[in-house]
C-alpha positions in Angstrom: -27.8 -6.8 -51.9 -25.6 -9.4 -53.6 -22.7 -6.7 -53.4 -23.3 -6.5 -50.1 -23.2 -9.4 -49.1 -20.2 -10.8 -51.6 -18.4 -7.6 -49.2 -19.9 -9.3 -46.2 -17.9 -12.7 -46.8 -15.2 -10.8 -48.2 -14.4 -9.3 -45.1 -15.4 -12.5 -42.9 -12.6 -14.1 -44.9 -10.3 -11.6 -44.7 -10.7 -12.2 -40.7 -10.4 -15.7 -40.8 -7.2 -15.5 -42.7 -5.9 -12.6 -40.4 -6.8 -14.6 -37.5 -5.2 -17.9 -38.5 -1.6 -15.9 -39.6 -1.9 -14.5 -36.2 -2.0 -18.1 -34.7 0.9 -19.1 -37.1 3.1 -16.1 -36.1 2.9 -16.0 -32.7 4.3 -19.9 -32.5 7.6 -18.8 -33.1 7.5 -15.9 -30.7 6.1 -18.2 -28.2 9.1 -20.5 -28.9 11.3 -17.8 -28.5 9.9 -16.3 -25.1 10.4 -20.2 -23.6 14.0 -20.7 -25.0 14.7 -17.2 -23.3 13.4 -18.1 -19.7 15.1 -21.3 -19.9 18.7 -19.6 -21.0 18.0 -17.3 -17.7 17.4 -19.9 -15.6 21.0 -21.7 -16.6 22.6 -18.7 -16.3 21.4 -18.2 -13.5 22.2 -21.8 -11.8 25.3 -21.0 -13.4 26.5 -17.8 -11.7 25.4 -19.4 -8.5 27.5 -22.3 -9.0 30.2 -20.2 -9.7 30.0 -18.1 -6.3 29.6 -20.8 -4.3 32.9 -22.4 -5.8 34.7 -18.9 -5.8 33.7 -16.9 -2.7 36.3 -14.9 -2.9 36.2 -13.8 -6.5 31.8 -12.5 -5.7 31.3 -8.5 -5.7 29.8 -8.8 -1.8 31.3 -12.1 -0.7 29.5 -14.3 1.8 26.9 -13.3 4.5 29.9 -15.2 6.9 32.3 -12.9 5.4 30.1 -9.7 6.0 29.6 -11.0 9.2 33.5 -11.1 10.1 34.2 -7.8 8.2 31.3 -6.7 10.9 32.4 -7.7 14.0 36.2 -7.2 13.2 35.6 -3.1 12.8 33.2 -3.1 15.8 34.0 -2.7 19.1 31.3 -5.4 20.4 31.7 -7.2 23.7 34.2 -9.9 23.5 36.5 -11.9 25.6 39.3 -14.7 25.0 41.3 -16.3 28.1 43.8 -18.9 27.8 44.7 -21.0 31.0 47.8 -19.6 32.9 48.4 -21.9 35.7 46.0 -24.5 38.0 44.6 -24.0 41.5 43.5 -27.3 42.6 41.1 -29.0 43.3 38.7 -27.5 40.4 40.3 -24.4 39.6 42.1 -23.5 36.0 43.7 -20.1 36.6 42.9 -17.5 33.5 44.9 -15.0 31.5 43.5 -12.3 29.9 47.0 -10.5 28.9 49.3 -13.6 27.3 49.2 -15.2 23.8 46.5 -14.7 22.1 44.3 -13.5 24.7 42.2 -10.2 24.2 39.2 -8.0 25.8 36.9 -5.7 24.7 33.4 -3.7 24.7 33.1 -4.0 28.9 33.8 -8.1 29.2 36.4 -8.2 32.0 38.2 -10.9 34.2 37.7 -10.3 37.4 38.7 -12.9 40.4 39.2 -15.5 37.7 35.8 -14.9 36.7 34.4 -13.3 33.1 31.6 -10.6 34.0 28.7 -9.7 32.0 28.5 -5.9 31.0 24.6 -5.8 29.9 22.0 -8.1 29.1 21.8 -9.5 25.9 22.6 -12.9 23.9 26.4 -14.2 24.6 28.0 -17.1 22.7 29.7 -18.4 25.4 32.6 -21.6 25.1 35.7 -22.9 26.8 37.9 -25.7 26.0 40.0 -28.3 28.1 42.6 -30.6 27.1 44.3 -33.1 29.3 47.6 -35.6 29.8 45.8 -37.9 31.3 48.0 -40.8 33.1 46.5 -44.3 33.4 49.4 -45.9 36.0 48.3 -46.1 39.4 49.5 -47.6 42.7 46.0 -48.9 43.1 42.3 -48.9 41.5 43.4 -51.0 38.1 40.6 -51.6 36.3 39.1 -48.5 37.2 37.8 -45.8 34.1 39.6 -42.8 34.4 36.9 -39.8 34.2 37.6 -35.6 33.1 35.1 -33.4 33.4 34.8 -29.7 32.6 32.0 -27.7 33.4 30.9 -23.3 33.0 28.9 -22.3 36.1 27.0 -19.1 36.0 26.3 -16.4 38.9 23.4 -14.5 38.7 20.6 -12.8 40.6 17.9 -14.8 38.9 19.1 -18.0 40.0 18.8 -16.2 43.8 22.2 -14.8 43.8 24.2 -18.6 43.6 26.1 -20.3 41.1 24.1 -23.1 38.6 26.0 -24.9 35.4 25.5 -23.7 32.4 27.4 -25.9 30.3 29.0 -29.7 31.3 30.3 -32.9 30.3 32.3 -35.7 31.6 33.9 -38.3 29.2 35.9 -41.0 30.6 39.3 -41.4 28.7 41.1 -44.6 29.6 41.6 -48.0 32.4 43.3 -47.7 35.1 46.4 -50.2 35.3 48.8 -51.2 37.5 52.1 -49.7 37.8 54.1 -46.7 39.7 51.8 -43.8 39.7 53.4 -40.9 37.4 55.2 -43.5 34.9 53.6 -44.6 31.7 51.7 -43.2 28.6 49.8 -40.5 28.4 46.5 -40.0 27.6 45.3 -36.9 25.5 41.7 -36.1 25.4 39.6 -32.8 25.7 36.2 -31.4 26.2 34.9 -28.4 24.1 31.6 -27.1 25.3 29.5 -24.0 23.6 26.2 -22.2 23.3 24.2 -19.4 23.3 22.8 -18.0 26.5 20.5 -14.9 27.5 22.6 -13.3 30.6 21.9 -11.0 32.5 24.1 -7.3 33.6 26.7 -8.6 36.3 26.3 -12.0 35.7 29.4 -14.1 36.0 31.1 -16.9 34.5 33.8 -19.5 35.6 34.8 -22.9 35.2 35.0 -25.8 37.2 37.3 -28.4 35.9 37.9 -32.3 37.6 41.9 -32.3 38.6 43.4 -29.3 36.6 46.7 -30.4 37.6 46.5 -32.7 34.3 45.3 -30.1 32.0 47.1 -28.9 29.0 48.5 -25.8 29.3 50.3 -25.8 25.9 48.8 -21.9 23.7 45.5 -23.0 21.8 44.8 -26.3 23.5 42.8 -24.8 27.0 40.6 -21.4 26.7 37.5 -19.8 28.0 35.6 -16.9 26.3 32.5 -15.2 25.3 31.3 -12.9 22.8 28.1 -10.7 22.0 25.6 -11.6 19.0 
């Protein structure tokens, strides 16, 4: 019996001892597992902070980028007018075939106006820039007002035009003086957003005295695009 049980605490030391150089061991290999997730983590903040300050040098590049590369090799709807002359009162004639002007994937000009293909989600924009002039024979005091506005045509509004897209800003005072002498005044109006439309819809703009817009390449355009 004694043998027994001198084997019997024999072995429940052997335990203890096994037990407590497991506890001792696995320290450092805890240790080891923590300084390893935090070394992945840095180099992982790292290689981020490093793409976003070198887009150009990542395997893939941007979403943006892909984005571009995307619609650059497609042949998705898209159209880019730049203003070619003025028919007063409200009118700024478009060109479709001058500077940097381009059409594609079934958006047309047609009658001055852009029409819709097929139903879907359009980015739609147009800017205006004007020379305004301030001198007048009468009025001083007066603010002088632009305005530029895209007006859609469609069979869900009833078959009649409604804005899409305005804005009026005023730009200077009115003084006294011989009308057409004087500074002048440069100012714009950039409007833009997205829009369900509709197959045939139709887009124009409607801009307050065109005669004073600027017709300089870059500085007045209308245009739309599929998403």
């Amino acid at each position: 019996m004694k043998g027994a049980k001198e084997q019997s605490q024999t072995l429940l030391l052997d335990v203890e001892v096994g037990l407590e150089t497991q506890r001792h061991t696995s320290r450092p290999w805890r240790w080891a597992a923590a300084a390893l997730a935090v070394s992945l983590c840095v180099a992982a903040a790292v290689l981020l902070t490093w793409r976003m300050q070198n887009p150009d040098q990542s395997q893939e590049g941007s979403g943006l980028q892909l984005k571009l590369r995307e619609l650059a090799g497609s042949d998705k709807a898209a159209i880019h007018l730049e203003a070619d002359d003025v028919k007063p009162p409200y009118s700024v004639l478009w060109s479709k075939d001058t500077g940097h002007t381009f059409y594609q994937g079934g958006l047309d000009l047609e009658n001055n106006e852009i029409v819709i293909p097929r139903e879907g989600l359009y980015f739609v924009y147009s800017q205006a820039s004007f020379q305004t002039n301030c001198h007048t024979q009468s009025g001083a005091g007066e603010l002088v007002h632009i305005s530029h506005a895209v007006d859609r045509f469609s069979d869900s509004y009833g078959g009649k035009w409604e804005p899409l897209m305005s804005a009026l800003r005023p730009t200077c005072v009115k003084v006294a003086g011989a009308r057409g002498s004087g500074k002048r005044w440069h100012s714009g109006i950039y409007l833009g957003g997205v829009f369900r439309l509709l197959e045939g819809d139709r887009l124009r703009t409607v801009t307050k005295d065109p005669s004073s817009l600027d017709r300089e390449a870059g500085k007045t355009f209308f245009g739309a695009f599929t998403l």
